[in-house]
N, CA, C and O atoms as CSV, one atom per row, in Angstrom:
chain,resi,resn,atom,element,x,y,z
A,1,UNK,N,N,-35.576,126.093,26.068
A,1,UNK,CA,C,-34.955,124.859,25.634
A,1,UNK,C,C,-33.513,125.183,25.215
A,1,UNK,O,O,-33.273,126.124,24.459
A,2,UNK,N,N,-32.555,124.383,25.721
A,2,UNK,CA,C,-31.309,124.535,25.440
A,2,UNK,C,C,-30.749,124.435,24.140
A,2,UNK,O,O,-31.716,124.018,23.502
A,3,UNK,N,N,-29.697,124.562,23.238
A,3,UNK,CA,C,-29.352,124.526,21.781
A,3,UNK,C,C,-28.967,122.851,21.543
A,3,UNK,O,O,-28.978,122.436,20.384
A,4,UNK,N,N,-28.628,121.905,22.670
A,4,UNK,CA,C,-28.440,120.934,22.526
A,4,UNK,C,C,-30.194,119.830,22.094
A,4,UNK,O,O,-30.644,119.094,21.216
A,5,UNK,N,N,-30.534,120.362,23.271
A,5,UNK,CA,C,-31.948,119.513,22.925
A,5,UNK,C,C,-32.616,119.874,21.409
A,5,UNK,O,O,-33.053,119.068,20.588
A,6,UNK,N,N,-32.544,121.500,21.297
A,6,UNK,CA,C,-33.188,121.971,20.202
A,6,UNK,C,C,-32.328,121.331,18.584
A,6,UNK,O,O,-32.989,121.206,17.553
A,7,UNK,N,N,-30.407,120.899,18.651
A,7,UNK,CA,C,-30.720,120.240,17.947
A,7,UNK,C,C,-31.057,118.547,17.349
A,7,UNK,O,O,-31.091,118.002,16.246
A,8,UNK,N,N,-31.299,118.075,18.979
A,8,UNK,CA,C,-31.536,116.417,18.798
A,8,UNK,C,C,-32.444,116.208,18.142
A,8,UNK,O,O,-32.516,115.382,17.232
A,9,UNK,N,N,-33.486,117.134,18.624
A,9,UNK,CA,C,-35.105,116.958,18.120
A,9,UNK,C,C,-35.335,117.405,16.376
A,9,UNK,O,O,-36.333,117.228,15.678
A,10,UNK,N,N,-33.885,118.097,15.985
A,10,UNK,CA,C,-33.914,118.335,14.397
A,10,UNK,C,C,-33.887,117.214,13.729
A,10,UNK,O,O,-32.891,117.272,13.008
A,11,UNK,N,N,-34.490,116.125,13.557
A,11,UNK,CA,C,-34.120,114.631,12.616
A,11,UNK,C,C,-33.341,115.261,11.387
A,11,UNK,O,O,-32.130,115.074,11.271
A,12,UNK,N,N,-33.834,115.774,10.762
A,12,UNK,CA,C,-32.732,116.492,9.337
A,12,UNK,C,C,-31.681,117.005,9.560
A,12,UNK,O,O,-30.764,116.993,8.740
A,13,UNK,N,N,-31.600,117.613,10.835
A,13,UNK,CA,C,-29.709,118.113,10.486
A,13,UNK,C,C,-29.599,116.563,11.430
A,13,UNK,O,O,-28.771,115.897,10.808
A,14,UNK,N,N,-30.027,115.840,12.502
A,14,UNK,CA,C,-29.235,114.645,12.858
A,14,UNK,C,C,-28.878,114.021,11.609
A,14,UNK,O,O,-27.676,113.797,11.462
A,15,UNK,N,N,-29.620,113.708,10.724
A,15,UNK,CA,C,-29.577,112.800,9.687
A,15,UNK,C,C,-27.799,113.140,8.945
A,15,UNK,O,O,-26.907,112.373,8.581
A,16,UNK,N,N,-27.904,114.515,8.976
A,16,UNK,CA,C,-27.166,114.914,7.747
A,16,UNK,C,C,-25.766,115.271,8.436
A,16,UNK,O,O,-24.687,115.498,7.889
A,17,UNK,N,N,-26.166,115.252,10.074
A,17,UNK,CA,C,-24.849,115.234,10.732
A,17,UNK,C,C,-24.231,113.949,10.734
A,17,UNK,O,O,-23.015,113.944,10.542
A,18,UNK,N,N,-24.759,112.952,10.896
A,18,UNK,CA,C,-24.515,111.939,11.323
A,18,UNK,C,C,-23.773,111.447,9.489
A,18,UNK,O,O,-22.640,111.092,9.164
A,19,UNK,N,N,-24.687,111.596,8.901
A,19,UNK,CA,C,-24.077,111.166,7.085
A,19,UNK,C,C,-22.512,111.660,6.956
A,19,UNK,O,O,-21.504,110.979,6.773
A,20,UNK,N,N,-22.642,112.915,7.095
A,20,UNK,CA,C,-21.445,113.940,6.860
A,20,UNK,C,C,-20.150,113.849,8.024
A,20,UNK,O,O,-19.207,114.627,8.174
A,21,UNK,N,N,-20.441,112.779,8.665
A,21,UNK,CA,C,-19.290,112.568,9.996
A,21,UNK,C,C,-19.101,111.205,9.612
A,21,UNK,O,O,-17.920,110.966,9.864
A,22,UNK,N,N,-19.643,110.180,9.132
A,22,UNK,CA,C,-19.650,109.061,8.547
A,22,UNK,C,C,-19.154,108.939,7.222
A,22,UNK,O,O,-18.873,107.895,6.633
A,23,UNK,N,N,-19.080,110.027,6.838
A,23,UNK,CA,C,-18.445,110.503,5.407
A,23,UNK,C,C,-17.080,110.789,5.523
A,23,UNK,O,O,-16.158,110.146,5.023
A,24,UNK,N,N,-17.003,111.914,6.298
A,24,UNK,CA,C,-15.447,111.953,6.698
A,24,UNK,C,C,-14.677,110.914,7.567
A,24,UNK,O,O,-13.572,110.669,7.083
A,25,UNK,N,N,-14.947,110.247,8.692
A,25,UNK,CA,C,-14.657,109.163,8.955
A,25,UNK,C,C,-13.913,108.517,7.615
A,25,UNK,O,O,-12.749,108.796,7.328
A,26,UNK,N,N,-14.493,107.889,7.072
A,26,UNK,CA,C,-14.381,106.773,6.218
A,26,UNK,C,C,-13.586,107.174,5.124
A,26,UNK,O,O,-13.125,106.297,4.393
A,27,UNK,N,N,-13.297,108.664,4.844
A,27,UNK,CA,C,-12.423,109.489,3.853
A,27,UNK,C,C,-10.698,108.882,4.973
A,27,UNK,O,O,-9.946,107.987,4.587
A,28,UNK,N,N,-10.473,109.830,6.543
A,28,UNK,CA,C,-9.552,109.366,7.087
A,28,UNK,C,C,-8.960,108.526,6.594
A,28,UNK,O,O,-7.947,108.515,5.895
A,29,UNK,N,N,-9.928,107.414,7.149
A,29,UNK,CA,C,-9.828,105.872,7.761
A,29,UNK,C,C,-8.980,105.607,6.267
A,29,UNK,O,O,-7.774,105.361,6.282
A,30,UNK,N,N,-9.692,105.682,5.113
A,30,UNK,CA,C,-8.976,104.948,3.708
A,30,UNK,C,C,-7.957,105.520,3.816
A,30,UNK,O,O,-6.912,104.885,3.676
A,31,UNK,N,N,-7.930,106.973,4.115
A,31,UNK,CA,C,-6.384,108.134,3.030
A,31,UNK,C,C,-5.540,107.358,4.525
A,31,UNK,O,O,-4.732,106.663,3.910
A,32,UNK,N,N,-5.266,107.084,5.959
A,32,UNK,CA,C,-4.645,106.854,6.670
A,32,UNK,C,C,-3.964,105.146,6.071
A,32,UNK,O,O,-2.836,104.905,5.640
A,33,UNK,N,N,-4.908,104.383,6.222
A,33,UNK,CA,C,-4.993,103.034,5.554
A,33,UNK,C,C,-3.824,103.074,5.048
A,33,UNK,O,O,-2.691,102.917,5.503
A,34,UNK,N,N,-4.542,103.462,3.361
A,34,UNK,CA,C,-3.596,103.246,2.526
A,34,UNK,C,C,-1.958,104.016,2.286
A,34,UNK,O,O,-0.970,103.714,1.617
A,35,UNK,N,N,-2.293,105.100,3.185
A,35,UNK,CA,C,-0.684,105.404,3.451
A,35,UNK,C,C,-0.122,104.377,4.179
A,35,UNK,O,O,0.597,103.697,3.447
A,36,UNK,N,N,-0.157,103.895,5.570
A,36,UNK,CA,C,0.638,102.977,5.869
A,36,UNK,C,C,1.140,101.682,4.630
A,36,UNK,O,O,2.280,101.335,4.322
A,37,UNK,N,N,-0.067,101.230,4.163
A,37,UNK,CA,C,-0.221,100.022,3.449
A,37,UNK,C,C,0.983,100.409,2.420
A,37,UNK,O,O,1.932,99.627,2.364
A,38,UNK,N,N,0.995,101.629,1.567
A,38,UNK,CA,C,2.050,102.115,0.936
A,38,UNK,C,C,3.483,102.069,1.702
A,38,UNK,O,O,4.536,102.027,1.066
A,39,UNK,N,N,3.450,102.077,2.693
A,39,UNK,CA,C,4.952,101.649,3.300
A,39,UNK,C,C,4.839,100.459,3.510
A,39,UNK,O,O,5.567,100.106,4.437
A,40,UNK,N,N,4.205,99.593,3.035
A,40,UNK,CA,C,4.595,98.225,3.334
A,40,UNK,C,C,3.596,97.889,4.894
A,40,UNK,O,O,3.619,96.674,5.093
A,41,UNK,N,N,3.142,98.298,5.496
A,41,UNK,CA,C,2.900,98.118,6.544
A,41,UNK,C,C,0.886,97.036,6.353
A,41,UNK,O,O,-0.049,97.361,5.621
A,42,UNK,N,N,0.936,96.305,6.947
A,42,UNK,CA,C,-0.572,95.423,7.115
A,42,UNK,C,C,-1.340,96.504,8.167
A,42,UNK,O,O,-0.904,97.302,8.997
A,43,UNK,N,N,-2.764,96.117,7.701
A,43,UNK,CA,C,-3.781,97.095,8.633
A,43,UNK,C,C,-4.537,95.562,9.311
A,43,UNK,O,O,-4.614,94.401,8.908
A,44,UNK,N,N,-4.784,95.946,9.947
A,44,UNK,CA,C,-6.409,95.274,10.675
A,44,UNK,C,C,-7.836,95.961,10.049
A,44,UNK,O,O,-8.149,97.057,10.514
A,45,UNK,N,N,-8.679,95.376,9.049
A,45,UNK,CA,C,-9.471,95.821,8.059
A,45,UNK,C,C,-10.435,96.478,9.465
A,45,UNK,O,O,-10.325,96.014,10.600
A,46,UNK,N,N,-11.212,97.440,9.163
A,46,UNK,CA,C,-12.264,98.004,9.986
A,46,UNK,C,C,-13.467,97.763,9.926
A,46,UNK,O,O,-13.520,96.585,9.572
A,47,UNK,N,N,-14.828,98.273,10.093
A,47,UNK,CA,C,-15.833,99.253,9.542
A,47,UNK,C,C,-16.130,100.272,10.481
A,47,UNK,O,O,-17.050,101.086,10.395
A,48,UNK,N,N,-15.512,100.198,11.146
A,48,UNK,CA,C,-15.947,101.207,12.464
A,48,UNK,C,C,-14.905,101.470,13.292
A,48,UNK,O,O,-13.883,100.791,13.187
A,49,UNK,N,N,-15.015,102.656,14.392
A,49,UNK,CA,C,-13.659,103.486,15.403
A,49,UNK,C,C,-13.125,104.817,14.371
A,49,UNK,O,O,-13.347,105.305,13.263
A,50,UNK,N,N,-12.137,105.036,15.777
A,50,UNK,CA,C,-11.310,105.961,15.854
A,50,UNK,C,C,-9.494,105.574,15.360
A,50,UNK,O,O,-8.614,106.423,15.217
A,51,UNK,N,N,-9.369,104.354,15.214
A,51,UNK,CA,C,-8.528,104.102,15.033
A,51,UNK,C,C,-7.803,103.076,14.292
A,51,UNK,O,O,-8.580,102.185,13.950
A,52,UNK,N,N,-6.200,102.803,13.793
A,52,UNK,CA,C,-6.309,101.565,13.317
A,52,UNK,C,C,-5.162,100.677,13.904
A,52,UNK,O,O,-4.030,101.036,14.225
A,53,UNK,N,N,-5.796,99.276,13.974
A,53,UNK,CA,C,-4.650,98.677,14.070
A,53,UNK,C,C,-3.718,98.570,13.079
A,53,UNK,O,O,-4.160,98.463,11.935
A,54,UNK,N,N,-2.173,98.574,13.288
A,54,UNK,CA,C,-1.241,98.569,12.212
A,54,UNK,C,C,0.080,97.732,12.704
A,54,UNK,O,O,0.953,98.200,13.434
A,55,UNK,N,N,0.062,96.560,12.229
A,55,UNK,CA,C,1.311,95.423,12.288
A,55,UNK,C,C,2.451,96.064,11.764
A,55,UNK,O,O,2.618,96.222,10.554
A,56,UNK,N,N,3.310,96.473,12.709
A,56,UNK,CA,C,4.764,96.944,12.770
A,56,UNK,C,C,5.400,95.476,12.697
A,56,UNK,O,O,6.592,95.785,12.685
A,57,UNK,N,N,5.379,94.441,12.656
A,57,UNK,CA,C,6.059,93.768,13.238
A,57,UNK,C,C,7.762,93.184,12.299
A,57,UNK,O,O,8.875,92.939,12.763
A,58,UNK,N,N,7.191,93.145,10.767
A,58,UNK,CA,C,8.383,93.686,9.954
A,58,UNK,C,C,9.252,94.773,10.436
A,58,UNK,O,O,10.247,94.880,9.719
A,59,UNK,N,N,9.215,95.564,11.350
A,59,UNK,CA,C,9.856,96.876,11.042
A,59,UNK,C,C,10.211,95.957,12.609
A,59,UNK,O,O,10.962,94.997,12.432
A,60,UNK,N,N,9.710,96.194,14.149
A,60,UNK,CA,C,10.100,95.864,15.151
A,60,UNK,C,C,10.303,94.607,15.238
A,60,UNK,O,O,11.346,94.384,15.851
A,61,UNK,N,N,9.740,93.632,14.879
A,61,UNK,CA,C,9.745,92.456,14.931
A,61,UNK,C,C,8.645,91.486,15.929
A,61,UNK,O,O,7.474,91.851,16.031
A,62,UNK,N,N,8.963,90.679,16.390
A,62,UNK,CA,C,7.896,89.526,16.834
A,62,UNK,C,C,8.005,88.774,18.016
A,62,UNK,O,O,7.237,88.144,18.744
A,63,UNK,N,N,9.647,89.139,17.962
A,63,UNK,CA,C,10.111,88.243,19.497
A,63,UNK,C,C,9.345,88.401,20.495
A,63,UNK,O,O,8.546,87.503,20.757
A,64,UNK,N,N,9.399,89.551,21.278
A,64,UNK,CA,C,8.811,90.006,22.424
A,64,UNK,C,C,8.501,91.133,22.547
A,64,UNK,O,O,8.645,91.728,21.479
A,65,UNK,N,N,7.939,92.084,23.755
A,65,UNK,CA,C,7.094,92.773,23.732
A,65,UNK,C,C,8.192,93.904,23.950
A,65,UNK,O,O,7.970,95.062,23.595
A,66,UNK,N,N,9.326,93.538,24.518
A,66,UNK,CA,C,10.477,94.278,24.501
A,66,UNK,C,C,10.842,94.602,23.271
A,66,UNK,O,O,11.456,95.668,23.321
A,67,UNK,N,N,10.735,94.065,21.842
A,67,UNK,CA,C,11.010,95.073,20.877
A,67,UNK,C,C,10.816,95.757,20.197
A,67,UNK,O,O,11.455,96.438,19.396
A,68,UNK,N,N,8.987,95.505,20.731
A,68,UNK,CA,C,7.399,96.986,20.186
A,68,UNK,C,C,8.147,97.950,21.561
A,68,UNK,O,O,8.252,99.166,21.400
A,69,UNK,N,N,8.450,97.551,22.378
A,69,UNK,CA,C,8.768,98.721,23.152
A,69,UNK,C,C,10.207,99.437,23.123
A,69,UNK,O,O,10.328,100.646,23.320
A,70,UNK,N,N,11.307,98.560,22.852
A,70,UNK,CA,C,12.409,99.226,21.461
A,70,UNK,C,C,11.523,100.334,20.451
A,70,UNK,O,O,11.601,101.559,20.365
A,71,UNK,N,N,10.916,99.636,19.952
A,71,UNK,CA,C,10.373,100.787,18.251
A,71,UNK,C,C,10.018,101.830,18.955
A,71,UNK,O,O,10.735,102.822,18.824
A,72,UNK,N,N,8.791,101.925,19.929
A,72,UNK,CA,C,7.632,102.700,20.534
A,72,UNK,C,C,9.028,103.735,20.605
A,72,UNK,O,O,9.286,104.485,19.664
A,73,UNK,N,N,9.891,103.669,21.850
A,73,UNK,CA,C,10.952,104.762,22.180
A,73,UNK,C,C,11.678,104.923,21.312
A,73,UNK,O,O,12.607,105.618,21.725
A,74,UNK,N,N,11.884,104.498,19.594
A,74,UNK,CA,C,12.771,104.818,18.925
A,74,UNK,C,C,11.445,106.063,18.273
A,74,UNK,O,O,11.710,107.194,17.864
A,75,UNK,N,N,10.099,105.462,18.341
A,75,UNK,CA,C,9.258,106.701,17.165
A,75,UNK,C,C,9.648,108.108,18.277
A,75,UNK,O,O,9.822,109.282,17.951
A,76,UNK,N,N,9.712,107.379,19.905
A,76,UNK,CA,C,9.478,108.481,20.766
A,76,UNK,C,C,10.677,109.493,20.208
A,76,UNK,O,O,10.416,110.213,19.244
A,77,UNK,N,N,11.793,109.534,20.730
A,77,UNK,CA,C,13.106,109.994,20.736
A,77,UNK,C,C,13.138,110.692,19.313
A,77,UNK,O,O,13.339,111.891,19.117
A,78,UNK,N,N,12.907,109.741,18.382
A,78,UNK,CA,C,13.565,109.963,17.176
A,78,UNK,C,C,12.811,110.550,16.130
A,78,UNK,O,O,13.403,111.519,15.654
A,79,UNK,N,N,11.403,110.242,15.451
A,79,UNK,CA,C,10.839,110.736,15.244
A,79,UNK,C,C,9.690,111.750,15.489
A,79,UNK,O,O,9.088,112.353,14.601
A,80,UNK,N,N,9.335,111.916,17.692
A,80,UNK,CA,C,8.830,112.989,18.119
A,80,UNK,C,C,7.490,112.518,17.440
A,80,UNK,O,O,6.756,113.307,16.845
A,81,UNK,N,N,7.172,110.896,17.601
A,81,UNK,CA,C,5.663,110.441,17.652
A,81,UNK,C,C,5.309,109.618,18.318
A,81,UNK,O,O,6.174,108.781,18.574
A,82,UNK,N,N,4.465,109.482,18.698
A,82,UNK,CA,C,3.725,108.591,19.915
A,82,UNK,C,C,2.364,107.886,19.417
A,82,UNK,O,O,1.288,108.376,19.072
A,83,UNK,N,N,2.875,106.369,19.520
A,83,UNK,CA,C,1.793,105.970,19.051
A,83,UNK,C,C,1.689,104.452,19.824
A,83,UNK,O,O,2.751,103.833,19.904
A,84,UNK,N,N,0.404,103.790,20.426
A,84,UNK,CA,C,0.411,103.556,21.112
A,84,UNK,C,C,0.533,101.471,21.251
A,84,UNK,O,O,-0.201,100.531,20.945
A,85,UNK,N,N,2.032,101.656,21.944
A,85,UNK,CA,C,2.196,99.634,21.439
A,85,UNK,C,C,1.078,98.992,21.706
A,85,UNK,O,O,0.451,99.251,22.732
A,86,UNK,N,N,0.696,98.132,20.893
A,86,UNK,CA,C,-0.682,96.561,21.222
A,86,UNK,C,C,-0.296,96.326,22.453
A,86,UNK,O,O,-1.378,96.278,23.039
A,87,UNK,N,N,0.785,96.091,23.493
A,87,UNK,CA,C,0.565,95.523,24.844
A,87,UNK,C,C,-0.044,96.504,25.465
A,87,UNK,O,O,-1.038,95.852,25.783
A,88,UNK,N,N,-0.285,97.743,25.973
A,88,UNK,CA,C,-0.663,98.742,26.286
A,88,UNK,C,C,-2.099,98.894,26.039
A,88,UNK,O,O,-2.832,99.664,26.659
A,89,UNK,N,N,-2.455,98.100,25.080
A,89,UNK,CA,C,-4.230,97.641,24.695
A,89,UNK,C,C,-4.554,96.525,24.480
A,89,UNK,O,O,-5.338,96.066,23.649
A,90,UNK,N,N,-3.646,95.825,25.614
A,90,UNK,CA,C,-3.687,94.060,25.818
A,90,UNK,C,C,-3.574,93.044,24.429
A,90,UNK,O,O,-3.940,91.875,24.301
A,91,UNK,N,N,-2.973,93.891,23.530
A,91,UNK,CA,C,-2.820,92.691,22.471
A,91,UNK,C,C,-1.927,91.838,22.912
A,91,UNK,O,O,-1.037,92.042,23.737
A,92,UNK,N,N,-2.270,90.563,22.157
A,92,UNK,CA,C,-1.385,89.258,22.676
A,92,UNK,C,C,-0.418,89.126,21.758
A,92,UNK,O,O,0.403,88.251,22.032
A,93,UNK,N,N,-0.198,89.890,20.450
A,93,UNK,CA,C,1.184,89.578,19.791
A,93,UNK,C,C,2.139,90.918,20.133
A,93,UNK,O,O,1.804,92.043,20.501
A,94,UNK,N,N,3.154,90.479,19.927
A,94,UNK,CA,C,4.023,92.068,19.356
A,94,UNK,C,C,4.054,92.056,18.529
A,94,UNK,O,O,4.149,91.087,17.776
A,95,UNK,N,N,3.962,93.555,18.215
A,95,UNK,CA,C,4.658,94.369,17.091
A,95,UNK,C,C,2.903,94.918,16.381
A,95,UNK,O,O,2.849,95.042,15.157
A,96,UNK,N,N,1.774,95.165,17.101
A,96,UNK,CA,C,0.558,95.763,16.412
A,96,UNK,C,C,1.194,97.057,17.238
A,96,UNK,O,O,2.093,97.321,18.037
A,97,UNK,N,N,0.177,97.646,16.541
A,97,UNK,CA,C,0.166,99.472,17.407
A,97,UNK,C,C,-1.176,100.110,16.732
A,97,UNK,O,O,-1.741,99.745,15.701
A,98,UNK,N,N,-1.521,101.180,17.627
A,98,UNK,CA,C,-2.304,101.455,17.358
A,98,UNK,C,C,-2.566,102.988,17.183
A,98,UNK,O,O,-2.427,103.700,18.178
A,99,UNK,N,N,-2.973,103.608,15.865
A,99,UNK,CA,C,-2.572,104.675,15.578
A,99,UNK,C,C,-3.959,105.553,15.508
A,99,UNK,O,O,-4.739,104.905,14.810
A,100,UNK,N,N,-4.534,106.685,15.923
A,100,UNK,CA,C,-5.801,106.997,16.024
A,100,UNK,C,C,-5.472,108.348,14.469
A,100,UNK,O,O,-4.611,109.216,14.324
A,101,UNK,N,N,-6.815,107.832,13.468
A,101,UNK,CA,C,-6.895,109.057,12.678
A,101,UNK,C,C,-7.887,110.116,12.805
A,101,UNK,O,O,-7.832,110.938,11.890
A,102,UNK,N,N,-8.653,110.293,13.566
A,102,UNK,CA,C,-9.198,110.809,13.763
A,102,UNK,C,C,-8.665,112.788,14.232
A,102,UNK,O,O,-9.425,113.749,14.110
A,103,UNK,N,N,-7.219,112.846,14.737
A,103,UNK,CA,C,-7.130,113.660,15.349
A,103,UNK,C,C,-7.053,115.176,13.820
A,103,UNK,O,O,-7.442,114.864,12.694
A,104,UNK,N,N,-6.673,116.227,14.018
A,104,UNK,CA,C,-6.139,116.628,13.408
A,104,UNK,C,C,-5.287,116.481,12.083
A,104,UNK,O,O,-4.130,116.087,11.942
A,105,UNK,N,N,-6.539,117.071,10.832
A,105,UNK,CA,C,-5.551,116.272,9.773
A,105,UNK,C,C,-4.415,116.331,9.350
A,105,UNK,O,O,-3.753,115.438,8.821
A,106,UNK,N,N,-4.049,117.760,9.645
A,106,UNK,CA,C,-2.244,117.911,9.460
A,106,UNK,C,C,-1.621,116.940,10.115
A,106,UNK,O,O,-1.058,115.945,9.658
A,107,UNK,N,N,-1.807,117.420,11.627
A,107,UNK,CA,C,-1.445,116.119,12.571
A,107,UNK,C,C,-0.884,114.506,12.575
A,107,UNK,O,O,0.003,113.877,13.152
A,108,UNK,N,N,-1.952,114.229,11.573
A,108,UNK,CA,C,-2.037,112.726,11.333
A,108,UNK,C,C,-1.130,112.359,10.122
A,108,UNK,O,O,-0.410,111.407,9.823
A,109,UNK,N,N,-1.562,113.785,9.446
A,109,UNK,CA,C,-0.327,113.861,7.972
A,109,UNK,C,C,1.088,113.609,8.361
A,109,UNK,O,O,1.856,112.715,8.006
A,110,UNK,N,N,1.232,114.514,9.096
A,110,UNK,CA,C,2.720,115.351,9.523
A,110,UNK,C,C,3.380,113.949,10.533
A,110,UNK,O,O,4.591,113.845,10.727
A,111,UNK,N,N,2.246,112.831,11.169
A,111,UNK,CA,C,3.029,112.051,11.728
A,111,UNK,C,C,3.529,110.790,11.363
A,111,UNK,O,O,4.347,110.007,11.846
A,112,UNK,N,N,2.491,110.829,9.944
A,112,UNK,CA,C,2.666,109.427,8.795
A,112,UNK,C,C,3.640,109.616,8.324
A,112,UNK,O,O,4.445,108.697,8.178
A,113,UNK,N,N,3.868,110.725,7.971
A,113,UNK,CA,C,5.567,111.286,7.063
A,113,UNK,C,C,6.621,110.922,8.080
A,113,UNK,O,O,7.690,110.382,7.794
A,114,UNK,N,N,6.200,111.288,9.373
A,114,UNK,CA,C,7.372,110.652,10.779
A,114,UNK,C,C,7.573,109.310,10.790
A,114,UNK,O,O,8.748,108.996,10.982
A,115,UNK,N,N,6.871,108.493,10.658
A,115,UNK,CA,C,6.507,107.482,10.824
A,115,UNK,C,C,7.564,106.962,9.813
A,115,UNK,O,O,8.716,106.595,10.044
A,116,UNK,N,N,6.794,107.030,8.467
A,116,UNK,CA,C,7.490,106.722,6.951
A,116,UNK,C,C,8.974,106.978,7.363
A,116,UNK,O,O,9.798,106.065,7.409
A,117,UNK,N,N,9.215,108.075,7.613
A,117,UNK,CA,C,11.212,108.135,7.670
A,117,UNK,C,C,11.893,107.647,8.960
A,117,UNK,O,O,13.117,107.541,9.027
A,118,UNK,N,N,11.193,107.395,9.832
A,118,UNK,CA,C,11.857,106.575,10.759
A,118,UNK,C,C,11.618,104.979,10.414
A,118,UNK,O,O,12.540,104.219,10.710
A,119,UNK,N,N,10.629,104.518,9.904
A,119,UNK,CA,C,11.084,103.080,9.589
A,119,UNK,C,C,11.937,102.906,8.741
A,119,UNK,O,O,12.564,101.867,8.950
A,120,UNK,N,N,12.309,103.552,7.713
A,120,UNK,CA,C,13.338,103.351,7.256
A,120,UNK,C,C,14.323,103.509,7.787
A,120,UNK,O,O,14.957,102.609,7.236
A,121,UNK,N,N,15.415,104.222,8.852
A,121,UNK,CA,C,15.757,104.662,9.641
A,121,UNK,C,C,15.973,103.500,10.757
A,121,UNK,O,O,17.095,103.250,11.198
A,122,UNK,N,N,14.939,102.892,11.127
A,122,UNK,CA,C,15.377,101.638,12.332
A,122,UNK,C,C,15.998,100.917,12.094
A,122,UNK,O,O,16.148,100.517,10.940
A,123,UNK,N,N,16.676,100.416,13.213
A,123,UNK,CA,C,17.484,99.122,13.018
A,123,UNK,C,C,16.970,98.453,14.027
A,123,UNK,O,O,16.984,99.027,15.116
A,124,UNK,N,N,16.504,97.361,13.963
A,124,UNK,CA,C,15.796,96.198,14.458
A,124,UNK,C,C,16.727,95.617,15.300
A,124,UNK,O,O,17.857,95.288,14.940
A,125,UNK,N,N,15.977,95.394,17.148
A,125,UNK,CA,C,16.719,94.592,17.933
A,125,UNK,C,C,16.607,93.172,17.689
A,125,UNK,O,O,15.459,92.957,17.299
A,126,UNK,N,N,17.314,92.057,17.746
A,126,UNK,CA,C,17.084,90.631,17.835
A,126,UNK,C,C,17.011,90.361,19.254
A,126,UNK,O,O,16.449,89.347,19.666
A,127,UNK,N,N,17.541,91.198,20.019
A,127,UNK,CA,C,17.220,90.619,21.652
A,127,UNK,C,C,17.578,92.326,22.602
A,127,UNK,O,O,18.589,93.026,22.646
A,128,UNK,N,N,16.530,92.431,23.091
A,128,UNK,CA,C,16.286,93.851,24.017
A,128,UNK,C,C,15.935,93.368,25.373
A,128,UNK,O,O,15.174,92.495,25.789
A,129,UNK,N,N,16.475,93.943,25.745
A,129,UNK,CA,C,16.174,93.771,27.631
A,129,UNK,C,C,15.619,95.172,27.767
A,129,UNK,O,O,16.041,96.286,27.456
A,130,UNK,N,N,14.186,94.574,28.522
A,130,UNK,CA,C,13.708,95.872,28.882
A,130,UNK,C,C,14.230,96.618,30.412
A,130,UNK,O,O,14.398,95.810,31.325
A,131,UNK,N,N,14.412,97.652,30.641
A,131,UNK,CA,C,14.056,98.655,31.731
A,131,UNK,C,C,13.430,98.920,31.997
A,131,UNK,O,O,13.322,100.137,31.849
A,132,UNK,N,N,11.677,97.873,33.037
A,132,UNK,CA,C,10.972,98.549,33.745
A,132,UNK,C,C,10.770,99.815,34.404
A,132,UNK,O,O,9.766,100.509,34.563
A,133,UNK,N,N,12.168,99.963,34.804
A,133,UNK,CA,C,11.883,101.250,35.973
A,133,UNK,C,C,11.328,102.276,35.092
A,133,UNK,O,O,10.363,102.849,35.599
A,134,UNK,N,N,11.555,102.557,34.275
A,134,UNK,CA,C,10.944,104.100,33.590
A,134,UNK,C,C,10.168,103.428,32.538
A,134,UNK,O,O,10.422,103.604,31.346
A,135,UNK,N,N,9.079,102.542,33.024
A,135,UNK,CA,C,7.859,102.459,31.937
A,135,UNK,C,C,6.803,103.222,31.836
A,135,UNK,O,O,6.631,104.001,32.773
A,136,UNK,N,N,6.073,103.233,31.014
A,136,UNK,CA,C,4.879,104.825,30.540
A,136,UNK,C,C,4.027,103.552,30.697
A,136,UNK,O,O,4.289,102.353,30.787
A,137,UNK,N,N,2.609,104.482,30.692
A,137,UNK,CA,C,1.210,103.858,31.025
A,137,UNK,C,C,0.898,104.285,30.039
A,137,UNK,O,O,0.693,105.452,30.373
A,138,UNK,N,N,0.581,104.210,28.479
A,138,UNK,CA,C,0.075,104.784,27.327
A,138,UNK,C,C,-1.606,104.448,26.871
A,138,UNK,O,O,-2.132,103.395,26.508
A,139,UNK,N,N,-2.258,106.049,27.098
A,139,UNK,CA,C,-3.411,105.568,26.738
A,139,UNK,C,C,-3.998,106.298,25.425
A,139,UNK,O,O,-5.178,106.247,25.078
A,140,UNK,N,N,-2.734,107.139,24.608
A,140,UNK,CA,C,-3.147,108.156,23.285
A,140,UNK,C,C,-2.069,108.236,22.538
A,140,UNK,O,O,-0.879,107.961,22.688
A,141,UNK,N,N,-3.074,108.898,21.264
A,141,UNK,CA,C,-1.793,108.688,20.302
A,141,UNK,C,C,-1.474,110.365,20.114
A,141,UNK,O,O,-2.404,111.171,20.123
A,142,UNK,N,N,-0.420,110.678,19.988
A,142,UNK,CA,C,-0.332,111.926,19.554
A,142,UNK,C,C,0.721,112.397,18.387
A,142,UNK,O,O,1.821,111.858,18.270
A,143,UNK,N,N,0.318,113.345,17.626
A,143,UNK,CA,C,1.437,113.699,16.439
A,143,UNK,C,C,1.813,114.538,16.925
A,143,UNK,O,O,2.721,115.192,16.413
């Protein structure tokens, strides 16, 4: 019997795996949360995923989808983070994004602090014309 089957059939460590990953989860999810929320930023409340939604739209704004995609290439360029615009995961407003905590906790640390000093740092378009030709297909977030 393989080590996988041998440990499905353990109900006690499933139990206590499953507790202890549901535990940390939900540690993330708050310490990520409430850092944004501390910059001012709105969440999309959870109970479940890998990720959160987070309304940029104070910081990029609301007009159009051209100026989540302004911000997106200003975190790109400028702060050396990638995180992934709401049109790109068919949201219908601008200015959500979607930031995964799950990865690496430095990672996630080290890109909230990016995050934090480049919004302060932006200056907000009132009208952006996008450049199709060099658009990205974004399907991750990375610090």
């Amino acid at each position: 019997m393989d080590i996988t089957a041998r440990l499905i059939e353990d109900l006690e460590w499933c139990k206590s795996y499953l507790a202890e990953n549901k535990k940390r989860l939900t540690e993330r999810y708050k310490f990520c949360a409430n850092r944004l929320e501390e910059m001012g930023l709105q969440i999309r409340k959870s109970t479940a995923g890998f990720f959160l939604w987070v309304d940029f739209k104070s910081i990029c704004g609301n007009a159009s989808f051209e100026q989540e995609t302004d911000f997106f290439t200003y975190l790109m360029e400028n702060a050396k983070v990638f995180i992934v615009p709401g049109k790109e995961s068919f949201c219908e407003q601008p200015g959500w994004f979607r930031i995964t905590f799950t990865s690496n906790s430095n990672y996630v640390n080290k890109g909230l602090e990016r995050i934090e000093k480049a919004i302060r740092s932006y200056k907000r378009k009132d009208s952006v014309t996008a450049d199709n030709s060099n658009s990205m297909h974004i399907s991750h977030i990375l610090f």
